[in-house]
TORTOR-992878 format. One line per field, with one value per residue (C-alpha): residue number from 1; residue in three letters; x, y, z. Coordinates in pm, whole numbers, padded with zeros to 5 digits. Example, Ala and Ser with C-alpha at 12.3 -4.5 7.8 and 13.67 -1.06 7.14 Angstrom:
seq: c(1;2)
type: c(ala;ser)
x: c(01230;01367)
y: c(-00450;-00106)
z: c(00780;00714)
END
This chain:
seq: c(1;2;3;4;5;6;7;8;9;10;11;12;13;14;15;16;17;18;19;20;21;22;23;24;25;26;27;28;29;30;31;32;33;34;35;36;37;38;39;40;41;42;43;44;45;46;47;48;49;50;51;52;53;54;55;56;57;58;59;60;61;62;63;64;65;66;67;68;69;70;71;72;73;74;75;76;77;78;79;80;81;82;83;84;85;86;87;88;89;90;91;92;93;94;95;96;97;98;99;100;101;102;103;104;105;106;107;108;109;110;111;112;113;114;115;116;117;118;119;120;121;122;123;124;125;126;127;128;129;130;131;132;133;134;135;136;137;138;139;140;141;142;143;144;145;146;147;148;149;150;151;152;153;154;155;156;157;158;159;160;161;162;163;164;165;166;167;168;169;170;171;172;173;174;175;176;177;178;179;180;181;182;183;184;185;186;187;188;189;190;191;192;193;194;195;196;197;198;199;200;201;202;203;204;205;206;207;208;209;210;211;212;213;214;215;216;217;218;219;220;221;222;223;224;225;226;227;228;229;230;231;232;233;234;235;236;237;238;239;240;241;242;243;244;245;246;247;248;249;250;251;252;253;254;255;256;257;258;259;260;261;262;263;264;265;266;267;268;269;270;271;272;273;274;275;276;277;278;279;280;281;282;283;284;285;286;287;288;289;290;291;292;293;294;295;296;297;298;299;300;301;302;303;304;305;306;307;308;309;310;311;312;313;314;315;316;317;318;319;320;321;322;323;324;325;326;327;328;329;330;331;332;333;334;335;336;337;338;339;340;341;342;343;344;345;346;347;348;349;350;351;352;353;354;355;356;357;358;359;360;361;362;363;364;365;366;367;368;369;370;371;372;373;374;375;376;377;378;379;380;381;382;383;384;385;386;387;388;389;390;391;392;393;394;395;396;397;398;399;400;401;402;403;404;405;406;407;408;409;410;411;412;413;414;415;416;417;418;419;420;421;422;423;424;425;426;427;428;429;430;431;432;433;434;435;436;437)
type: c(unk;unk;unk;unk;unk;unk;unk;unk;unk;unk;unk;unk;unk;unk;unk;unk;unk;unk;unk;unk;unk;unk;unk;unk;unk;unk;unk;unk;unk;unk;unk;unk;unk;unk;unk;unk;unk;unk;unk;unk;unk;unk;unk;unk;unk;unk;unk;unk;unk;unk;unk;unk;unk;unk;unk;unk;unk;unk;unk;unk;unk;unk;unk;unk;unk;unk;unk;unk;unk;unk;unk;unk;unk;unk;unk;unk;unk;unk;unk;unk;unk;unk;unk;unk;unk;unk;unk;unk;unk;unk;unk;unk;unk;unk;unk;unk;unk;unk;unk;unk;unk;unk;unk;unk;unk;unk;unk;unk;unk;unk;unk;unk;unk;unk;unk;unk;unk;unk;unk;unk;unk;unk;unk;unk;unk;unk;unk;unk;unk;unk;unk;unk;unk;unk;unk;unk;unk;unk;unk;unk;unk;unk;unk;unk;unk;unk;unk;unk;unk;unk;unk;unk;unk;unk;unk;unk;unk;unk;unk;unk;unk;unk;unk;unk;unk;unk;unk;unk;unk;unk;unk;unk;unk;unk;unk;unk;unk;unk;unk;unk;unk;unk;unk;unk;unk;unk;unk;unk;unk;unk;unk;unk;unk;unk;unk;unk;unk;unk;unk;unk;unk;unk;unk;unk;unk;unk;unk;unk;unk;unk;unk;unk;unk;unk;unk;unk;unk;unk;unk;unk;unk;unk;unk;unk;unk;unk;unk;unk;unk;unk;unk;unk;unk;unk;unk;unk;unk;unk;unk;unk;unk;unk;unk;unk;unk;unk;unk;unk;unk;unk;unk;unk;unk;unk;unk;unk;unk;unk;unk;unk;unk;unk;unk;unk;unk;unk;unk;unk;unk;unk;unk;unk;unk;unk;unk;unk;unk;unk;unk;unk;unk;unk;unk;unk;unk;unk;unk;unk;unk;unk;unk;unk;unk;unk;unk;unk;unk;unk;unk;unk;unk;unk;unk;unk;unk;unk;unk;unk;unk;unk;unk;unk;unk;unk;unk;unk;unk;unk;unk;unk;unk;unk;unk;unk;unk;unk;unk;unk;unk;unk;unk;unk;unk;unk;unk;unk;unk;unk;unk;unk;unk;unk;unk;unk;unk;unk;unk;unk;unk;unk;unk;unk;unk;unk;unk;unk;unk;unk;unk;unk;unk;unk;unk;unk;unk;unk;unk;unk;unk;unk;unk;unk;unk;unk;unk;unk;unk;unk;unk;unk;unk;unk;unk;unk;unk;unk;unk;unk;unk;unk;unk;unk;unk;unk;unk;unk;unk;unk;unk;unk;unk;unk;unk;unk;unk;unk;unk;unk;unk;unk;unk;unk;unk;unk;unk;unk;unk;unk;unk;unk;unk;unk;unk;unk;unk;unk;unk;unk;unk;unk;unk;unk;unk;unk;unk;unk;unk)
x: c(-05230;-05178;-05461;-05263;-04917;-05072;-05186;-04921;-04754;-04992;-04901;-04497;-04605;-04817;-04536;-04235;-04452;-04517;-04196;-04028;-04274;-04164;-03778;-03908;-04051;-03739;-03523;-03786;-03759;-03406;-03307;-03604;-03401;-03066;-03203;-03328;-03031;-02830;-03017;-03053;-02620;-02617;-02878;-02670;-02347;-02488;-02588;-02260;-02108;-02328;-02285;-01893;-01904;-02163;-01903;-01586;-01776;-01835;-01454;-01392;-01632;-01447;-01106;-01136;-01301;-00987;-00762;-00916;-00943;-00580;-00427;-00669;-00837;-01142;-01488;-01832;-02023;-02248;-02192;-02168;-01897;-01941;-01718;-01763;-02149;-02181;-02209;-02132;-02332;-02116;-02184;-01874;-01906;-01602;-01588;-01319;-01040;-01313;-01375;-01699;-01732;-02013;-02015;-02314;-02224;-02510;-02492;-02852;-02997;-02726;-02683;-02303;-02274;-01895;-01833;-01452;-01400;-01094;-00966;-00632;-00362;-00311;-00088;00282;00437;00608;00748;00782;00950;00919;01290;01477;01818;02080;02480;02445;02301;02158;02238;01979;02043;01943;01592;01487;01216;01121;00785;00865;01131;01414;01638;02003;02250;02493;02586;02310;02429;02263;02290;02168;01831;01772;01528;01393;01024;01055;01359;01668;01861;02192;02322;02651;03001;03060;02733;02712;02503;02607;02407;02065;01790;01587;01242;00945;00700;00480;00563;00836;01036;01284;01569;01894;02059;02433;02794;02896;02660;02825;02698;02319;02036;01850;01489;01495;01742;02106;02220;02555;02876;03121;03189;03471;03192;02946;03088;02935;02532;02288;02026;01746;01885;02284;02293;02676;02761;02434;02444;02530;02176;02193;02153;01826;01744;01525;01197;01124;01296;01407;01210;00950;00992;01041;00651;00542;00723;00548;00191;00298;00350;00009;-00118;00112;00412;00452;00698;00833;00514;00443;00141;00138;-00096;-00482;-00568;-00535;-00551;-00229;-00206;-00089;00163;00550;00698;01024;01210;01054;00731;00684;00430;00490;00304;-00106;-00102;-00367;-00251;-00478;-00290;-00538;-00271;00109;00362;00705;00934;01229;01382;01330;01034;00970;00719;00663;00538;00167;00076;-00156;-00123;-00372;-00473;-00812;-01084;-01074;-00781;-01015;-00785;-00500;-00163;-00001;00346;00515;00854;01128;01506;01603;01625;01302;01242;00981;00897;00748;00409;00329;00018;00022;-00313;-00385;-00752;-00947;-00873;-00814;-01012;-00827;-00604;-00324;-00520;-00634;-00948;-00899;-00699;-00861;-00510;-00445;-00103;00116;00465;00735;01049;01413;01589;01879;02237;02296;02467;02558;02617;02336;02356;02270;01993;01855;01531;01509;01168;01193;01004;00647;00637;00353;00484;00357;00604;01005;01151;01509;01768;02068;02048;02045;01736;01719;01411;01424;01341;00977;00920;00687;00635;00466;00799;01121;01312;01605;01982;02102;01891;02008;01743;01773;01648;01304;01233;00983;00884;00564;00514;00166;00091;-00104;00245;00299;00001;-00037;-00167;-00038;-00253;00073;00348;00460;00125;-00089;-00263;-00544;-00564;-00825;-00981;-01244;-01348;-01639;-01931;-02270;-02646)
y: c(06764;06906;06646;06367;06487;06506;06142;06013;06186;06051;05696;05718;05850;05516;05270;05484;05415;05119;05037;05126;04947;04607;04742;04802;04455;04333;04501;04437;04075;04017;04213;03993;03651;03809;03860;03481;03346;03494;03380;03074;03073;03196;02934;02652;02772;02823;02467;02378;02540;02391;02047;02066;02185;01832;01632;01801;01763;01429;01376;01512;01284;01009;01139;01188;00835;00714;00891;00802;00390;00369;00599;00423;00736;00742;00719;00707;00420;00703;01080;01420;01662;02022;02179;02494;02589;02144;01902;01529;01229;00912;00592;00320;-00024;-00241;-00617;-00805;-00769;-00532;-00161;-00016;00408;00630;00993;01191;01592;01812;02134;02355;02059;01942;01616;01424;01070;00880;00502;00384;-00004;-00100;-00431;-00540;-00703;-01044;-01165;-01228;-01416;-01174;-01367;-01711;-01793;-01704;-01524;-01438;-01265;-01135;-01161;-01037;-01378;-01495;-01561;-01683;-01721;-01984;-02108;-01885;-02065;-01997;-02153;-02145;-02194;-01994;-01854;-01693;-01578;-01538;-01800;-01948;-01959;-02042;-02167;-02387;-02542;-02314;-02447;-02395;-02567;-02636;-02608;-02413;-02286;-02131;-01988;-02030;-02210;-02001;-02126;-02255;-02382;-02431;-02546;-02550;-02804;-02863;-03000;-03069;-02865;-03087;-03424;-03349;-03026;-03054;-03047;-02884;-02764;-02582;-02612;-02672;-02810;-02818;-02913;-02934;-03192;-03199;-03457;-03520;-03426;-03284;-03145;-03030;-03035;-03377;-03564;-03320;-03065;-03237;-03240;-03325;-03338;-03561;-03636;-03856;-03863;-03780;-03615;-03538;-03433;-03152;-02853;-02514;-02278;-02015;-01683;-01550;-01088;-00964;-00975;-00560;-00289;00007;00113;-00002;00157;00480;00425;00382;00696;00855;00764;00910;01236;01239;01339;01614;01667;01739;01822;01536;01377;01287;01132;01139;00958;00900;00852;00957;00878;00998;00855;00903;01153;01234;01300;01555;01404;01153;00940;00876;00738;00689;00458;00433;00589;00451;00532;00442;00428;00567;00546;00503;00675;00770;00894;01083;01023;00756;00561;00472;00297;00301;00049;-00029;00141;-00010;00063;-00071;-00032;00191;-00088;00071;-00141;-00418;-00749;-00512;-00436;-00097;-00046;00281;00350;00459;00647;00620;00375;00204;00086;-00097;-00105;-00372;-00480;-00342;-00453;-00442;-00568;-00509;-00409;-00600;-00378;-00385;-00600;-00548;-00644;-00686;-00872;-00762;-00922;-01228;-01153;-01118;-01136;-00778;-00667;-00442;-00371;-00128;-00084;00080;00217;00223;00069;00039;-00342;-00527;-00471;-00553;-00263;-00052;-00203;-00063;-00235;-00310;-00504;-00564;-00822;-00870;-00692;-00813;-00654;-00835;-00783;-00606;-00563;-00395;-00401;-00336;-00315;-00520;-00660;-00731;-00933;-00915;-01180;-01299;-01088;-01246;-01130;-01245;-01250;-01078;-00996;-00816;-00786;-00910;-01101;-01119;-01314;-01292;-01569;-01687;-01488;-01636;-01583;-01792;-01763;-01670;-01870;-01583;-01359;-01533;-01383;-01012;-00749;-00364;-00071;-00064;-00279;-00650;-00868;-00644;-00262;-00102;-00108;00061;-00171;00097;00531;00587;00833;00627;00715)
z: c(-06908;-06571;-06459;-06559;-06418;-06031;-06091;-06164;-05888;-05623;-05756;-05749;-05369;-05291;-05430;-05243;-04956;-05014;-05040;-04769;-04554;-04743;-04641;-04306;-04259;-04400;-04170;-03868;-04007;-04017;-03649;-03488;-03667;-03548;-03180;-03156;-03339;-03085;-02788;-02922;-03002;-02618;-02473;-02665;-02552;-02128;-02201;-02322;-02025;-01781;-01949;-01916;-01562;-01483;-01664;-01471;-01167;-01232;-01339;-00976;-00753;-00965;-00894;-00551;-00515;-00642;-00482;-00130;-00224;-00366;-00067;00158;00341;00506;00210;00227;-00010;-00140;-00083;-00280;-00372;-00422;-00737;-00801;-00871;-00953;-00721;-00829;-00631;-00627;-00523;-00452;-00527;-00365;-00390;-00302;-00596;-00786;-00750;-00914;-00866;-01066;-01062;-01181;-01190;-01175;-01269;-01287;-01411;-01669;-01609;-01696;-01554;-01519;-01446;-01361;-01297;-01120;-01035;-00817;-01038;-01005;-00679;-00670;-00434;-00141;00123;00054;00361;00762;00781;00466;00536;00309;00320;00713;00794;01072;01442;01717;02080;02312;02304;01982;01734;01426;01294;00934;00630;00608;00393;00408;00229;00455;00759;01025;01380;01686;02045;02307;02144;01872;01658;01328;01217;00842;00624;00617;00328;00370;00023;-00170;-00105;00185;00315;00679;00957;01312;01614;01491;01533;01228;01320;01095;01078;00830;00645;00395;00577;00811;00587;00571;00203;00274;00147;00560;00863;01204;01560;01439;01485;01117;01145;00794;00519;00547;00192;00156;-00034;00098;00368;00485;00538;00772;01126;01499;01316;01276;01063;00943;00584;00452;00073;00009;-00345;-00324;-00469;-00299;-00297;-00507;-00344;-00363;-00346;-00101;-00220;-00239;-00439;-00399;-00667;-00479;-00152;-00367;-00494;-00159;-00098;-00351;-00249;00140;-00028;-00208;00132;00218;00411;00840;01060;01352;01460;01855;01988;02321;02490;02335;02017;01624;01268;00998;00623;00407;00517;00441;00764;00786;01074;01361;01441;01826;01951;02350;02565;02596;02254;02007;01637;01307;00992;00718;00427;00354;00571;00488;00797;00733;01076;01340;01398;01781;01937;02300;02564;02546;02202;01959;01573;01339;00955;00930;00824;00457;00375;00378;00267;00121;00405;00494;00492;00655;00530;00801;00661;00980;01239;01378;01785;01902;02283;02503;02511;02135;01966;01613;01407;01039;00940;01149;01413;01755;02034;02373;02642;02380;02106;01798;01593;01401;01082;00773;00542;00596;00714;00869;00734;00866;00642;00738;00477;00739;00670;01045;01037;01159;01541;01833;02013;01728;01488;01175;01297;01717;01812;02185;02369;02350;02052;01830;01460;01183;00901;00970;00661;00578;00286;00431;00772;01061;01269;01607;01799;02206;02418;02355;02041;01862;01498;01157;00907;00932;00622;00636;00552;00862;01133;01542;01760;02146;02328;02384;02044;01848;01461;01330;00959;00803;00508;00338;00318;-00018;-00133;00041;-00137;-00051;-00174;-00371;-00471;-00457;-00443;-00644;-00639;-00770;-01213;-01403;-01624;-01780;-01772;-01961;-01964;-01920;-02043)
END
C-alpha cells in the first residue's frame, strides 16, 4: 500500500510540472504577442505621423506657391521648402491664364504629393474709354489732346485748339461742351452726344437736345431731338480698392518709406504714412501697395512691375494725395530699357489710385502728374486730377479731370481687357486641390 501511495505521488508531481510549463508558455506566448502588437501599434502610428507631416508639408510648399503668384512676390519654377523635420519639393507650372503647382512633402521617406490648378477668371471690361470723369468734369487748356473716347459726367471745357481723337460723351441735361475740336480718330468716331455744344468744331456727328442748344459749332452731321447720355460710375469700387488693400497687408505693415537714391524692391506692403521716392531712385513693385499718407515721386525715378506679373497690372493704393515729378518713367512688367523708355509692353500695367477727396481746385490735386510724366493708369473717385504740360499718360479716370497745356493722354486698347492680380479684369481662381498617386 505504501508502494502505491509514493507512485502516485511522483505522478501528481510530473503533471503539476507539467503544467505550469504549458502556463509558462502561455504567459511567455501572450507577453511576446503583446510586445509586437505594440510595436507594430507604434510603427503604424510613427508612420501615421510621418505621413501627416509629408502631407502638411506638402500643404505648405502649395500654400506658399500661392501666396507668392497671387501677391506677385518673387518664385522659383522648382524649389524646396523646409517645415519642420519635412521638406516639400514643388515645381510651378504658369501658362498664360493657367496656373499648375505640385507639392511632394517628404518626411523620412513618407512620401505625400499635392496638385492645385488655378486659372484667371474670365476678363471684364475696365476702362472702356481714354478719360472717364465723374460730376467734377473736365477742363483742358490750350493745345491739350486726348487720343481716345471720352466720357463725363459733368461739363467738358477747353481752350484754344483742344482736341479730342474719337468721341465725346458729356452726361445728363446739365450736360455741356464748350470749345473742343472733335477729330476722328478712325472711320465712324468723331462725334459729339450732349444736352448743350458751344464754340466747338465736331468732324462727324453733333448729338444734342434742340436747336436752342447748339450755338457758334460746327459739324459734319446735326442730330437735334437726341437723347441726353445717361451717367455712367467709375469703373472701380470701393469694395474693390478695400481688396487690394487687403492683399497689401498680406505682406506686412512699415513705417513712411524713402528711397533715396539707388535701387529696391517693396510688395506687397501696407505703408503707415508716406512713399517717397526722390530722384535717380529705381523702385520694383513685387506686389500690391497700400500708402497711408502721400505718395511722391521725384524727378528721374523709374517704377516698374517685377517680371512675375507676367500679363497681369499692379495697382498701389494712395489715402493721401499722390505727386508725380518730371521726367518719370513708369513701365509695367516688361521692365525697364533706358534713357526714359521702358521695353515694349506686353499688356501689363501700372495703376496708382487716390483715395483723396481733394477737388476740385488746381493748386491742390488729389492726383498731380507733372510734365513728362510717363504714368500709365491715374485713377481717383472723388478727387481731382491734374496733368502738367507734356504729361503723357495711358488713361486717366477720375472724379474730376484739369489738363494743362501741351498735355497729352493716348488710350491703350488693351485697358478694356487688363487683368490685376486682383480685381476688375480677372484674378487668380482655383479650379482643383487634390492629393495625386
Amino acid at each position: 500500500m505504501q508502494l502505491k501511495f509514493i507512485k502516485i505521488k511522483k505522478e501528481n508531481g510530473y503533471v503539476a510540472f507539467f503544467v505550469t510549463i504549458l502556463v509558462l508558455s502561455a504567459l511567455l506566448g501572450i507577453a511576446i504577442s503583446i510586445v509586437i502588437l505594440t510595436l507594430s501599434i507604434q510603427k503604424i502610428s510613427a508612420n501615421i505621423i510621418k505621413s501627416s507631416q509629408a502631407y502638411y508639408a506638402a500643404e505648405a510648399g502649395i500654400e506658399d506657391s500661392l501666396l507668392r503668384i497671387f501677391s506677385s512676390i518673387d518664385y522659383a519654377p522648382t524649389n524646396t521648402l523646409s517645415v519642420g523635420g519635412a521638406t516639400a519639393d514643388i515645381t510651378i507650372e504658369k501658362v498664360s491664364t493657367s496656373l499648375t503647382i505640385e507639392s511632394q512633402g517628404n518626411a523620412l521617406g513618407r512620401i505625400r504629393k499635392l496638385r492645385v490648378k488655378a486659372f484667371i477668371t474670365s476678363n471684364e471690361a475696365s476702362f472702356y474709354y481714354g478719360v472717364q470723369v465723374g460730376d467734377g468734369g473736365l477742363t483742358m487748356n490750350g493745345n491739350a489732346q486726348i487720343l481716345g473716347n471720352v466720357y463725363s459726367n459733368g461739363p467738358a471745357v477747353g481752350a484754344s485748339n483742344t482736341r479730342i481723337y474719337g468721341d465725346l460723351y458729356v452726361a445728363k441735361a446739365t450736360g455741356s461742351i464748350d470749345s473742343i475740336q472733335v477729330i476722328k480718330a478712325g472711320t465712324e468716331d468723331g462725334n459729339v452726344h450732349a444736352h448743350t455744344i458751344l464754340n466747338s468744331d465736331i468732324e462727324n456727328g453733333a448729338y444734342y437736345f434742340d436747336n436752342t442748344t447748339i450755338i457758334g459749332t460746327t459739324a459734319g452731321s446735326l442730330y437735334p431731338g437726341s437723347s441726353d447720355p445717361e451717367p455712367e460710375n467709375l469703373p472701380i469700387s470701393d469694395i474693390q480698392i478695400n481688396k487690394w488693400k487687403d492683399d497689401a497687408i498680406v505682406g506686412g505693415t512699415m513705417d513712411s518709406y524713402i528711397l533715396n537714391g539707388g535701387e529696391d524692391s517693396l510688395g506687397p506692403i501696407k505703408i503707415n504714412g508716406d512713399l517717397t521716392i526722390n530722384s535717380n531712385s529705381n523702385l520694383t513693385q513685387t506686389g500690391t501697395i497700400w500708402v497711408t499718407g502721400n505718395f511722391v515721386l521725384e524727378s528721374n525715378t523709374i517704377i516698374q512691375l517685377a517680371g512675375s506679373y507676367g500679363s497681369n497690372s499692379g495697382v498701389i493704393i494712395v489715402d493721401g494725395n499722390i505727386s508725380l515729378s518730371s521726367n518719370v518713367t513708369i513701365c509695367g512688367s516688361e521692365g525697364y530699357k533706358k534713357a526714359g523708355a521702358c521695353y515694349d509692353n506686353i499688356g501689363s500695367f501700372l495703376m496708382f489710385v487716390s483715395n483723396s477727396s481733394s477737388c476740385c481746385n488746381p493748386a491742390s490735386p488729389a492726383i498731380w502728374a507733372n510734365s513728362n510724366t510717363n504714368a500709365v493708369i491715374l485713377y481717383t473717385n472723388n478727387g481731382l486730377i491734374r496733368l502738367g504740360a507734356s504729361a503723357e499718360l495711358k488713361e486717366v479716370t477720375g472724379y474730376a479731370l484739369y489738363i494743362d497745356s501741351n498735355a497729352n493722354v493716348t488710350y491703350e486698347s488693351g485697358l478694356a481687357n487688363i487683368n490685376f492680380t486682383s480685381g476688375p479684369g480677372g484674378g487668380w481662381k482655383i479650379d482643383s486641390w487634390e492629393e495625386v498617386e
